[in-house]
BALOMAR-647516 format. One record per residue (C-alpha): x, y, z; residue in three letters. Coordinates in pm, whole numbers, padded with zeros to 5 digits, always signed. Layout:
BEGIN
XYZALA ...
//
This chain:
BEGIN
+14891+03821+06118UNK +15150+04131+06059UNK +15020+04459+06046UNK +15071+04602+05705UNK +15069+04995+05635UNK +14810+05114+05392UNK +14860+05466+05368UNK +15092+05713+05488UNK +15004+06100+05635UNK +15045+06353+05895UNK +14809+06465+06211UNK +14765+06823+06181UNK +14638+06964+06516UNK +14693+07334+06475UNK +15045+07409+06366UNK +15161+07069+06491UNK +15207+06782+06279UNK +15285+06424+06350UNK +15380+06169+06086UNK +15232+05856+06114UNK +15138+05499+05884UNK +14788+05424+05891UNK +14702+05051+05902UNK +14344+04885+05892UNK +14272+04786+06206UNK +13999+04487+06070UNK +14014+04238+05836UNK +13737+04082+05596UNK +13667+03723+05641UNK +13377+03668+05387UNK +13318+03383+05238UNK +13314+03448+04827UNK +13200+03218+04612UNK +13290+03269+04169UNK +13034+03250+03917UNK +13121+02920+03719UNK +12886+02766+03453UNK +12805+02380+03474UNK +13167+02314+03325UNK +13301+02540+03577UNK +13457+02772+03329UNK +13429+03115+03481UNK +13115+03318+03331UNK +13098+03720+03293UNK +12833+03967+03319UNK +12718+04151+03049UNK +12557+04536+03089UNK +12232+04443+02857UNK +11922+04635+02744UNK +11592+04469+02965UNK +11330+04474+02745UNK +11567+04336+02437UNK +11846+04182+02601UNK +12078+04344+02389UNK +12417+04393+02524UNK +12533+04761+02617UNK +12965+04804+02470UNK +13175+04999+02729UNK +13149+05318+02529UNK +12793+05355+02550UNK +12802+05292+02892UNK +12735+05654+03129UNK +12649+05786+03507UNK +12320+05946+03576UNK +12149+06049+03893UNK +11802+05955+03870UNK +11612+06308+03986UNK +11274+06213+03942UNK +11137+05856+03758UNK +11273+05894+03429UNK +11467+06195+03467UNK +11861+06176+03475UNK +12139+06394+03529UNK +12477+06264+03368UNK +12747+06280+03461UNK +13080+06237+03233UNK +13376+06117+03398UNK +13554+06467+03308UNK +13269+06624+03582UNK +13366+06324+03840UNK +13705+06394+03796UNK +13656+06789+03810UNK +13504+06767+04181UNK +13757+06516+04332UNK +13907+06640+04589UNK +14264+06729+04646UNK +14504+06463+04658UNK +14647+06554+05054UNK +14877+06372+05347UNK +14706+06552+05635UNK +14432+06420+05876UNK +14332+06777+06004UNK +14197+06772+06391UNK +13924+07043+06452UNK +13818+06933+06727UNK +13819+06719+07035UNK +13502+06590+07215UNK +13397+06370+07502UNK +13388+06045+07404UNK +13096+05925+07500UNK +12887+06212+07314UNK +12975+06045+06976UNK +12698+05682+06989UNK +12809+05369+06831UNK +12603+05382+06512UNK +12818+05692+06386UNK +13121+05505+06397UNK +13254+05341+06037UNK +13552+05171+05947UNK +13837+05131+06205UNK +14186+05215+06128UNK +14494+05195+06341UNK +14782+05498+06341UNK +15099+05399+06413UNK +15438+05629+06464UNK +15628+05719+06151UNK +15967+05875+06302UNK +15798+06122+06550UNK +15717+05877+06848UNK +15767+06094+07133UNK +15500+06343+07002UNK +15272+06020+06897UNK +15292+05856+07230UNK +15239+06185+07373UNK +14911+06275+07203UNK +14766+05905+07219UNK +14849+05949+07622UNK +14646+06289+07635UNK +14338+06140+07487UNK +14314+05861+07694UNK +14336+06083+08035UNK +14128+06327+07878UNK +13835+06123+07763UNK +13828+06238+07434UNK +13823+06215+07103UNK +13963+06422+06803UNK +13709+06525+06491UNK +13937+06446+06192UNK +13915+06538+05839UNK +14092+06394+05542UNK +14161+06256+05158UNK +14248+05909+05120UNK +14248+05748+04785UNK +14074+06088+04613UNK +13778+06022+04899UNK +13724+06269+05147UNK +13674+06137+05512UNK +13568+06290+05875UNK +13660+06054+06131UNK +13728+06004+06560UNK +14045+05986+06618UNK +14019+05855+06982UNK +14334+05647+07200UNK +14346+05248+07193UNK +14572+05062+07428UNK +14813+05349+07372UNK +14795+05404+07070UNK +14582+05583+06792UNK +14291+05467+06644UNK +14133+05662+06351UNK +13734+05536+06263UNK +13555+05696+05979UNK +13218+05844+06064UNK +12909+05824+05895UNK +12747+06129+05721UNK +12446+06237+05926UNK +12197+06173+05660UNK +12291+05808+05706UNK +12304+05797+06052UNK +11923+05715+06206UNK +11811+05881+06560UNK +11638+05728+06838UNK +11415+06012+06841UNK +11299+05795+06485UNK +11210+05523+06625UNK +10864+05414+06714UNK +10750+05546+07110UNK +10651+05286+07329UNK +10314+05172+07275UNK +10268+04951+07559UNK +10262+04968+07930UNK +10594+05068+08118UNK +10827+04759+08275UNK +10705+04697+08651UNK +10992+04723+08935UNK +10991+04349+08952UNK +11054+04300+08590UNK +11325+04561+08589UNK +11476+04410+08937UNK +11439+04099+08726UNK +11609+04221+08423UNK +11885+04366+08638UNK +11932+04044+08805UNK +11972+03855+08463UNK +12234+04097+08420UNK +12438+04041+08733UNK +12408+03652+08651UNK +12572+03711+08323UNK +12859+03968+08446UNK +13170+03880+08282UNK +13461+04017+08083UNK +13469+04059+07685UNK +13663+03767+07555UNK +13649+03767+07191UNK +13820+03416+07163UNK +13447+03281+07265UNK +13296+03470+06972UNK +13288+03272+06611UNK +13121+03331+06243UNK +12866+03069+06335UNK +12758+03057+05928UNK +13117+03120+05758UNK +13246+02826+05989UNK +12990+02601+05862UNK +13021+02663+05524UNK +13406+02656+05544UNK +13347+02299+05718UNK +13092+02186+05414UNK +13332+02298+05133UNK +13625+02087+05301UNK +13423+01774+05373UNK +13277+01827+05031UNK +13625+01895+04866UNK +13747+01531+05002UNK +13433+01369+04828UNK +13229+01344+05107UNK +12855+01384+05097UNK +12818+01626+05397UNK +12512+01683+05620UNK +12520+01950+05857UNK +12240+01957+06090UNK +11981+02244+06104UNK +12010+02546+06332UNK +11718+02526+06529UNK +11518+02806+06584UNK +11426+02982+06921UNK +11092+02929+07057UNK +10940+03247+07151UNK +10795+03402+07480UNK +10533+03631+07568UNK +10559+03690+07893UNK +10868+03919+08024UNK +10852+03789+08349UNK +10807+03426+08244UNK +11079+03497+07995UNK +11298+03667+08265UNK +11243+03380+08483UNK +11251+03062+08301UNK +11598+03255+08209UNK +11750+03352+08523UNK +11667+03004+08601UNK +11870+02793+08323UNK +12126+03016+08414UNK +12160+02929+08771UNK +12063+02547+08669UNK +12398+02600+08437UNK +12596+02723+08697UNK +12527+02432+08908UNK +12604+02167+08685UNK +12964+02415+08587UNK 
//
C-alpha cells in the first residue's frame, strides 16, 4: 500500500525550519456494517424529542455543555468558530526529552514525516534523535485542531505521534496498591524463566484481527449462499495458583518445544 501525504508543514526548531509531508503512519481496518431495513433500503437517523418522539429539524438543533444536571451552556457555532485556532504550517519543537521519560499510554495517533525538498537537513535531524535518545515536544494546527505531539526518529526517519492531554492520561500512582502478599523468589525466578522460554523477536506477520478475520470469512461464505458455522472461541480456564500457573506453563512450553 503507497504512502499517501495528508498534510503538508514545516518543523520549526528555533529559527530553523524544515519542510516536510506528513503521512499517517496507520491505517483503519474496521469492519463497518450500514443500517439497512428488512428490504435493505438504507435507513437514517432522526434527532427526536424522548418523551414524545417528535423529530428535532436542523435549525433547532444547538451545542450545550451540560454544567450541572439540567444546566447548559450553549454554544453557537459563531463562539466555536471565534476560538478556533489559527490556521498554521508549523510543527513548533520546544523541547527535546529522553525517550523513555514519555510512557506508552501518552502516546496517540502515529504519523510519519517525510522530506519535502530539504532532505539533507531532514536526514540530519532524524539522525540526531536517534543517537541522542530523544524525542522532540511538538506543537501544532492541523485541520483547525490544535495538537502537542513526540516527534521521536523511526528507522531513519521522522515519526510525529499526538499525545494525550494529561487529564486523559491515568497514573499508576491511581491504581489500586497491592493488597496481597509480595511474589516469593521462586515465583519471580519462575516468572523470569517463563520469560527466557518465550524470548523472541517482534514479528508482526504472526499477529492477526482474530474477530475482523472471522467475520470477514462469515460474510464471504455467507455472500456465496452458504450457511456458515464458525466454531466458538473457547474460553480460558482459570488458575489460582501462580506457581501452579507458572508451572503447568513453563511446562507446555517446553512440551511444545519438543514436539517443534
Amino acid at each position: 500500500m503507497a504512502a499517501r501525504s495528508i498534510w503538508k508543514g514545516e518543523i520549526k526548531i528555533g529559527t530553523q525550519e524544515i519542510p516536510v509531508k506528513l503521512y499517517s503512519a496507520v491505517t483503519d481496518q474496521n469492519v463497518r456494517f450500514h443500517i439497512l431495513d428488512k428490504g435493505k433500503q438504507r435507513v437514517k437517523q432522526h434527532m427526536v424529542l424522548p418523551e414524545s418522539a417528535e423529530e428535532v429539524g436542523n435549525e433547532q438543533i444547538q451545542k450545550g455543555y451540560e454544567l450541572e444536571p439540567g444546566k447548559f451552556v450553549i454554544l453557537t457555532n459563531e463562539d466555536l468558530e471565534s476560538i478556533k485556532p489559527s490556521p498554521s504550517r508549523e510543527i513548533e519543537v520546544s523541547a527535546f526529552v529522553p525517550s523513555l521519560k514519555i510512557t506508552q499510554q501518552w502516546y496517540e495517533r502515529p504519523y510519519f514525516l517525510g522530506p519535502d525538498g530539504n532532505e539533507k537537513d531532514y536526514f540530519a535531524l532524524a539522525e540526531a534523535l536517534s543517537n541522542t535518545g530523544r524525542e522532540g515536544i511538538a506543537n501544532w494546527v492541523m485541520r483547525n485542531k490544535a495538537y502537542s505531539g513526540a516527534l521521536r526518529a523511526q528507522d531513519g526517519y521522522l515519526l510525529l505521534s499526538t499525545l494525550r492531554s494529561p487529564e486523559e492520561v491515568i497514573s499508576t500512582n491511581d491504581l489500586p496498591k497491592p493488597a496481597g502478599r509480595a511474589p516469593t523468589q521462586k515465583e519471580i525466578s519462575m516468572a523470569q524463566h517463563l520469560v527466557g522460554l518465550l524470548a523472541d523477536e517482534f514479528k508482526p506477520e504472526d499477529y492477526h484481527d482474530e474477530y475482523r478475520e472471522r467475520v470477514m470469512e462469515f460474510i464471504k461464505r455467507k455472500a456465496k449462499g452458504h450457511a456458515p458455522r464458525l466454531s466458538l472461541v473457547k474460553s480460558k480456564r482459570k488458575t489460582t495458583s501462580l506457581d501452579s500457573a507458572l508451572s503447568k506453563s513453563i511446562a507446555a512450553i517446553k512440551k511444545g518445544k519438543r514436539a517443534a
